[in-house]
C-alpha positions in Angstrom: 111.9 104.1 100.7 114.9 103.8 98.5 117.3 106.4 97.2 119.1 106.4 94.2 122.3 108.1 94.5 124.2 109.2 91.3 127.8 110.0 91.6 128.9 114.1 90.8 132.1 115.8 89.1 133.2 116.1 92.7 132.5 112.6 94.1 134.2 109.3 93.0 132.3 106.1 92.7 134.9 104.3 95.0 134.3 104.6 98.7 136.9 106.6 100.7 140.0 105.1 102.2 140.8 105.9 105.7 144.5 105.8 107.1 143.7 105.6 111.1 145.6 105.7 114.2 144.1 104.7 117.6 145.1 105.9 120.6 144.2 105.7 124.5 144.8 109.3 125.5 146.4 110.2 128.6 147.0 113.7 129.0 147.9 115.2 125.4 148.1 114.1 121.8 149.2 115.9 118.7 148.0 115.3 115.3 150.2 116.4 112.4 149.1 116.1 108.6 149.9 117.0 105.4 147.0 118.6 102.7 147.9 118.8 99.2 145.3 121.0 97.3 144.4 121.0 93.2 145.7 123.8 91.5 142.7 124.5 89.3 139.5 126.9 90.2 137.5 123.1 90.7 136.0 123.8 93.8 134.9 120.6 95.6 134.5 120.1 99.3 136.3 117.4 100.9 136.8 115.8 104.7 140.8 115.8 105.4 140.4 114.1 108.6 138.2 113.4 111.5 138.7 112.1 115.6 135.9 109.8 116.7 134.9 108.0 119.9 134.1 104.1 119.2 131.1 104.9 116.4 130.8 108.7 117.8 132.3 110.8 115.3 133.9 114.1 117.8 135.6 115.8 115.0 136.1 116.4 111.2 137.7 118.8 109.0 136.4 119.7 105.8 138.1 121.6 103.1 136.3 123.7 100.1 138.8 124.7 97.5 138.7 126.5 94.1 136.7 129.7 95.0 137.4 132.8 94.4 140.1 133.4 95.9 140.3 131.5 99.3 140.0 128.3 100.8 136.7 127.1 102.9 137.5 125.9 106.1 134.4 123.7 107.9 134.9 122.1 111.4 131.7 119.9 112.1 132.4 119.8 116.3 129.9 119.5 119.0 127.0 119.2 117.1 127.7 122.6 115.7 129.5 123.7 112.4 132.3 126.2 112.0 133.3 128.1 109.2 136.5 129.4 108.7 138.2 131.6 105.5 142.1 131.1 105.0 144.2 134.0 103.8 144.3 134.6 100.3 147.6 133.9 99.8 147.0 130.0 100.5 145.0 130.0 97.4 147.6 129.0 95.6 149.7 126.7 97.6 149.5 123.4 97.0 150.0 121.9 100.2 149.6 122.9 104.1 150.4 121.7 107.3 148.0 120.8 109.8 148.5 120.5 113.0 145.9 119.2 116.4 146.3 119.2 119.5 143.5 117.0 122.2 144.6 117.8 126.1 142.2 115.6 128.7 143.3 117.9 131.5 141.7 120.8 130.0 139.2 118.8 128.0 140.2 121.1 124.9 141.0 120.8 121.2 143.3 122.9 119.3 143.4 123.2 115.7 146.4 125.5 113.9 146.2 125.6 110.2 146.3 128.6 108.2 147.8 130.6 110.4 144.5 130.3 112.2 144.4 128.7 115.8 141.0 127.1 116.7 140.4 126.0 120.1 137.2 123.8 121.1 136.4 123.2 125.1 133.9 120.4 126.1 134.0 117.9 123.5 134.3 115.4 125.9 138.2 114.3 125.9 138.7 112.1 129.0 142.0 110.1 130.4 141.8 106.5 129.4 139.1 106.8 126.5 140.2 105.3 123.1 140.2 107.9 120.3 140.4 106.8 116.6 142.0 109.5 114.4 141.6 109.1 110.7 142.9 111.4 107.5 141.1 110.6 103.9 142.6 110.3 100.6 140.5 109.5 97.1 140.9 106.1 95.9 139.4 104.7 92.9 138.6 106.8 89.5 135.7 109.3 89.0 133.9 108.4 85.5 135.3 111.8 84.4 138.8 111.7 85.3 138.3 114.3 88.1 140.7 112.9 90.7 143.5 115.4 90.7 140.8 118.6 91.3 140.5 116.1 94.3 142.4 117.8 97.8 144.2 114.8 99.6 145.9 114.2 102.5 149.5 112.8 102.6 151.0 111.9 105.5 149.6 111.3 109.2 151.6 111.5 112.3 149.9 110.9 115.9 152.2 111.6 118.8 151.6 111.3 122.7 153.2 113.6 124.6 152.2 112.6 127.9 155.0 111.8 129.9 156.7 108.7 129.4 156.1 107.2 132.4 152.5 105.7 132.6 151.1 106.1 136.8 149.0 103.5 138.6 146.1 105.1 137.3 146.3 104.7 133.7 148.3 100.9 134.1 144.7 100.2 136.1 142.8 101.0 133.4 144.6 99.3 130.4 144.5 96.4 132.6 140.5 97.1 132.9 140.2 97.3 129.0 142.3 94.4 128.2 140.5 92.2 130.6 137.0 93.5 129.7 137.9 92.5 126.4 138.8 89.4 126.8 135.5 88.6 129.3 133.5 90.1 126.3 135.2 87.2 123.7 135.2 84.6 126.1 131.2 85.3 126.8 130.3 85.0 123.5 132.4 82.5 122.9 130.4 80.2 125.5 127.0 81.7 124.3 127.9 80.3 120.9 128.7 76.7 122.4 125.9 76.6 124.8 123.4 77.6 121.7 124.9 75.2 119.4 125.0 72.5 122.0 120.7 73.5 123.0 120.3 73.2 118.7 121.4 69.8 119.0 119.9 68.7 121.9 116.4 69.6 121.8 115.6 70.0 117.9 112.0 70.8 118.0 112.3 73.9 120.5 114.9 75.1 117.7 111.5 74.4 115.2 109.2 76.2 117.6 111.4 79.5 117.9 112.0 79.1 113.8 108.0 78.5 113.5 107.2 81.6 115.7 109.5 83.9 113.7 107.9 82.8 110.8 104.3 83.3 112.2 105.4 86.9 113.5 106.1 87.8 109.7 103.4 86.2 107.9 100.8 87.8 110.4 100.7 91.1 108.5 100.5 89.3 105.6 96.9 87.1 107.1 93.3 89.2 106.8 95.2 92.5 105.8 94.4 95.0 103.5 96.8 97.4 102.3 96.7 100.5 99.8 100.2 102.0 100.9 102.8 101.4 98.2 100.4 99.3 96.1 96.8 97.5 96.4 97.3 94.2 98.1 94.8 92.1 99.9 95.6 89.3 102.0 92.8 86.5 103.3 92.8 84.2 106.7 95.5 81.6 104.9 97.8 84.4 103.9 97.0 84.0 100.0 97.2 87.3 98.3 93.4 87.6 96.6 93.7 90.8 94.6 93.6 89.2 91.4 90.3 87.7 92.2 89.0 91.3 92.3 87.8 92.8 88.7 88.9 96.2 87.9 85.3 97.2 88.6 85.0 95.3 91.6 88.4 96.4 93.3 87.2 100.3 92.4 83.7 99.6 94.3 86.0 98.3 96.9 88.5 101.0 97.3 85.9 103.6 97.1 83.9 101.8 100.5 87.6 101.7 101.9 88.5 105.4 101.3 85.2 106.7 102.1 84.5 104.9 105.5 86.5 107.8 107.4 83.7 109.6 106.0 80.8 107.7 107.5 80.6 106.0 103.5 78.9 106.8 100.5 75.8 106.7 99.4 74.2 105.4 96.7 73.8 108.0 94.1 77.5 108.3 94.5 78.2 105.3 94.0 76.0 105.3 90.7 77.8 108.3 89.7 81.2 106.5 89.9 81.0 103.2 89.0 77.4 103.0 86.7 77.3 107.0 85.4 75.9 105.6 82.3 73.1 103.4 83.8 69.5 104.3 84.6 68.3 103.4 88.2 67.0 100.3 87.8 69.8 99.0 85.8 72.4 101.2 88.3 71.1 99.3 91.5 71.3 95.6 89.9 74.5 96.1 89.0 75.4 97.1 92.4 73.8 94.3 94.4 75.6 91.8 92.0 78.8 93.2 92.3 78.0 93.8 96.5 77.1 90.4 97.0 80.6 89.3 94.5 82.5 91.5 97.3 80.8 89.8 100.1 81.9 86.2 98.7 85.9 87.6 99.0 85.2 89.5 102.4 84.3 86.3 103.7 88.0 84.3 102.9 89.2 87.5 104.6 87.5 88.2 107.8 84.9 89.6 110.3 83.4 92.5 108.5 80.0 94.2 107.9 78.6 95.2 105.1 75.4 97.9 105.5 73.8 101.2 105.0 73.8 103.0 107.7 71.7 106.2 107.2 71.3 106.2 103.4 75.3 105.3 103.4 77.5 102.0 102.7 79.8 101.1 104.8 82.3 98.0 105.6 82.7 98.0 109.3 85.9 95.8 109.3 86.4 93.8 112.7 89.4 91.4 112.7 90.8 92.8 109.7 93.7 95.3 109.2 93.3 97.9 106.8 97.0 100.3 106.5 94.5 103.2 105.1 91.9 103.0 108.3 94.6 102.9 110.3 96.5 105.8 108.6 93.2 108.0 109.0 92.7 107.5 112.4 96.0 108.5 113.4 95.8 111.7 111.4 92.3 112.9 113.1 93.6 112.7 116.9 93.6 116.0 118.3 96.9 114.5 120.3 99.9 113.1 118.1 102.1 111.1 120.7 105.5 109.6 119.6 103.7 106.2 119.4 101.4 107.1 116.7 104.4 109.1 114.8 106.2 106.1 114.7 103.0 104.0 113.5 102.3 106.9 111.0 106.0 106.8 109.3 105.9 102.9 109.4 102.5 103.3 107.1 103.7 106.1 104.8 107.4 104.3 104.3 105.5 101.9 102.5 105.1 104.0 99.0 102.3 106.1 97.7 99.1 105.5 98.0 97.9 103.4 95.2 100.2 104.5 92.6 98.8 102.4 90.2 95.7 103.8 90.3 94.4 106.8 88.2 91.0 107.1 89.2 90.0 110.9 89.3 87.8 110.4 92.5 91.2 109.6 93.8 93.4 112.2 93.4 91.5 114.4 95.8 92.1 111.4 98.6 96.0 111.4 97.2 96.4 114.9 97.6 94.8 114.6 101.5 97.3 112.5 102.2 100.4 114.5 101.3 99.0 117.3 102.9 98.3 115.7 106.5 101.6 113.8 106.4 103.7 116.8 105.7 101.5 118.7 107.7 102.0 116.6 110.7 105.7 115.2 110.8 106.7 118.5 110.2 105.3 120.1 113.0 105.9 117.3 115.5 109.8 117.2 114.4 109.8 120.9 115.6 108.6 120.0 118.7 111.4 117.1 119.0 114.7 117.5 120.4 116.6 116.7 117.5 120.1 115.7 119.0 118.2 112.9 121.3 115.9 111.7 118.0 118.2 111.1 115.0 116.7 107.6 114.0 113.4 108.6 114.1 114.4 111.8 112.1 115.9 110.0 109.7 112.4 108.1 109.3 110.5 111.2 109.4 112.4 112.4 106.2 112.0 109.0 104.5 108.5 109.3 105.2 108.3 113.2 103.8 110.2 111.9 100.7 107.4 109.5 99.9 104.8 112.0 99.6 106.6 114.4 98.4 110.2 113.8 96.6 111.5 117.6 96.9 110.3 118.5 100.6 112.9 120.8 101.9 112.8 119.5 105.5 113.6 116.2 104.6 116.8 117.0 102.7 117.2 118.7 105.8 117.2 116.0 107.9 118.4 113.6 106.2 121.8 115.2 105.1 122.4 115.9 108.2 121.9 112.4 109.7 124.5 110.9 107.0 126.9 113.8 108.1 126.3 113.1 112.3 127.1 109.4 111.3 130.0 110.1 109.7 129.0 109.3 106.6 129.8 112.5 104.8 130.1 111.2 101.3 126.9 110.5 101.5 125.5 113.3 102.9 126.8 115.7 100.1 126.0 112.9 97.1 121.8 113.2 98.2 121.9 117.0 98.3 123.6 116.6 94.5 121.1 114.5 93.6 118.0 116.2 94.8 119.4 119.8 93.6 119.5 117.9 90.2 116.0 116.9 90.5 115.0 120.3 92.1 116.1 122.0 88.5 114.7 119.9 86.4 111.5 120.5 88.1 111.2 123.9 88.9 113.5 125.1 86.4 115.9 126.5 88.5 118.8 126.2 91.0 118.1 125.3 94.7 118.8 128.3 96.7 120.3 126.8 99.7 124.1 125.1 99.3 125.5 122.0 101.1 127.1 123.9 104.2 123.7 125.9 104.6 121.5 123.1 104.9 123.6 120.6 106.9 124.3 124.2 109.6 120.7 125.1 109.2 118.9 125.4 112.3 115.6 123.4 112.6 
């Protein structure tokens, strides 16, 4: 599914820049910085600076300014959010020192800002691990000149104070870094040769492998049928039919497809659908021409069947994939197992079902849909222990967006998967969006803010 994001009176269209330091710790290193703040009632919440691990991010500082009368502290630590209000009389400084402390002895972080002194045990601070510490200022222009309501950060200054003298112990491991480093380029540098080297020796294993990539992609595109994000149909030589099928025809069609989980329709029904306006006779020629016109297509496409079972039709399709079959059968196991979530979310993050179809007979199918897809993901994701799962509930809440644009559980987890990546900017530009979207379709605000829903508890 895609996102559009749209840019807010508090968010540039540039990216942020970063000014970083790295740094092996040893035993302790402080972090000094300098905030300047607007001096306007613009409140806007911004990330001053942040302390991550490789692509872990440990640590980050956000500011809220222009309320009432205080600043809004947020520290976003070990997966849990603090909140923090400064004394009033910082409301109208314009600047403020900040100063951190990380200590590997103790494993402990300090924070002293405000006159307020955070500490934070267990985040994980070992001797010899490389630490990346960044501070953010805007760059760019907003489109409405809102850059100096904008809090930024100065100046950054990272100092060790371990002892000057560096023991055996931490010489051992600089010397482990440097040389797993340069094992790492030197690896893939002879990877690269020995592959370019195979290319040039044996061309047509270099064909094969292309060839079997190729056939891995095209095979959901050979004897498929899908109804997710759009009607397509696919036959044995991967040539996409549906314009072959009448708008007549392809309803017949969809309506055998939808009501197979159903044991099919019968005849009657059929005739009340498709020929409402025929008497019998006329009712059941029509529908062994256009049955034996969908047989001639079905046959380009596949094994099938084609029968009435019990005073029903129904297409009893053998070698042939069908996204909507599949879909249904997932949703009526009494047991939902990660597998099938993950084949569930792969079906749905295709689009809507049929969107560009209207029939009325439809909308009742539609509607089943939403329901059993919200339904389930929901109640599987509060079964899931989120910290371990965060790809697959990030898919969860692409999938929930698709069948339904506004579900609250998927801003949920989807603002806080931007934020646990770092990617904070992000994070706050989708819950501007969808509040947007929420008020112009319900009429009124959203009644949850930013720092609610990325803290919430699910």
């Amino acid at each position: 599914m895609t996102f559009l994001v749209f840019s807010h009176n508090c968010i540039a269209d540039a990216d942020p820049q970063a000014i970083s330091e790295s740094i092996i710790l040893k035993q302790r290193v402080t972090i000094r910085a300098t905030a300047a703040f607007p001096d306007d009632d613009a409140s806007c919440p911004a990330l001053l600076f942040g302390v991550s691990r490789g692509q872990l991010q440990l640590i980050n500082l956000i500011v809220d300014c222009g309320t009432v009368d205080k600043h809004l502290f947020y520290l976003i630590a070990g997966g849990k959010v603090h909140r923090f209000i400064s004394d009033s009389r910082f409301h109208n400084d314009t600047s403020m020192e900040i100063e951190a402390t990380l200590s590997a002895s103790s494993d402990l972080f300090q924070l002293n800002f405000a006159d307020t002194i955070i500490s934070l045990e267990g985040l994980g601070l070992h001797r010899g691990d490389k630490f990346t510490v960044s501070v953010f200022k805007k760059t760019g222009q907003a489109p409405d000149n809102t850059d100096e309501h904008y809090p930024a950060v100065s100046s950054l200054s990272v100092t060790d104070s371990s002892p000057e003298r560096m023991d055996y112990t931490e010489i051992f491991l600089l010397l482990m870094l440097v040389v797993a480093d340069v094992l790492f380029f030197v690896i893939i540098h002879l990877r690269n040769k020995y592959l370019q080297k195979k290319n040039k020796q044996d061309q047509s294993a270099s064909i094969l492998i292309r060839n079997e990539k190729i056939s891995d992609t095209m095979q959901m595109k050979v004897s498929s049928v899908y109804l997710f994000g759009g009607f397509e149909i696919w036959n044995k030589t991967g040539e996409d039919i549906k314009s072959a099928f009448s708008p007549l025809l392809r309803e017949l069609f969809l309506l055998l497809v939808c009501r197979q989980p159903e044991e099919g329709i019968t005849s009657s029904a059929l005739k009340e659908v498709l020929w409402y306006d025929k008497n019998e006779e006329s009712a059941r020629n029509n529908r062994s021409v256009y049955f034996a016109k969908l047989r001639q297509l079905l046959d380009t496409i596949g094994e099938y069947s084609l029968l009435n079972r019990s005073g029903k039709w129904i297409i009893d399709f053998q070698d042939i994939h069908v996204d909507f079959l599949e879909y249904s059968k997932i949703v009526r196991q009494e047991t939902i197992r990660e597998n099938d979530i993950m084949k569930l979310v792969s079906i749905v993050r295709r689009g809507a079902l049929l969107p560009e179809c209207t029939y009325s007979w439809l909308d009742d199918v539609k509607a089943k849909v939403a329901d059993y897809t919200i339904t389930i993901l929901s109640d599987y994701s509060d079964q899931l222990d989120k910290k371990m799962h965060p790809e697959l509930l990030n898919s969860i809440a692409d999938a929930l967006f698709t069948v339904d644009p506004l579900n609250d559980l998927a801003l949920t987890f989807k603002c806080k998967y931007y934020s646990g990546m770092g990617k904070v900017f992000l994070s706050k530009q989708l819950y501007t969006n969808y509040t947007r979207e929420y008020r112009n379709q319900y009429g009124e605000e959203y009644n949850k803010s930013y720092m609610d829903v990325i803290s919430e508890e699910n």
